[in-house]
C-alpha positions, 0 to 999 in steps of 0.5 A: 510511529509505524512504518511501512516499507513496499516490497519491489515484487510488488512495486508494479502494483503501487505506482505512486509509491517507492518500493524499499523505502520506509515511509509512515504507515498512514501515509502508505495506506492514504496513498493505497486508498486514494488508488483504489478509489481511484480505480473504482473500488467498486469493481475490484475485490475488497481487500481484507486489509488496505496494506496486505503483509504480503505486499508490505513489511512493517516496523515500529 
């Protein structure tokens, strides 16, 4: 199963996520979609992917 692990650099940036836990990558990435959404994504930039490498790191 992949996981994915929030950074603390970026944990201001996801408030509904617990940076430095691994949690499974579609769960992450569910919860990164339903805040965008939520926050109009219409008038944010379109990310080229939902989990930057940058923001996250990944295993499995």
């Amino acid at each position: 199963m992949r996981e994915a692990r929030l950074r603390p650099k970026y944990a201001n940036l996801y408030p509904t996520l617990t940076p430095g836990q691994w949690e499974p990558a579609a769960r992450v990435a569910e919860a990164v979609l339903a805040r965008l959404l939520l926050l109009e994504i219409s008038e944010s930039p379109l990310l080229e992917r939902v989990l930057p490498e940058e923001h996250f790191e990944f295993r499995g």
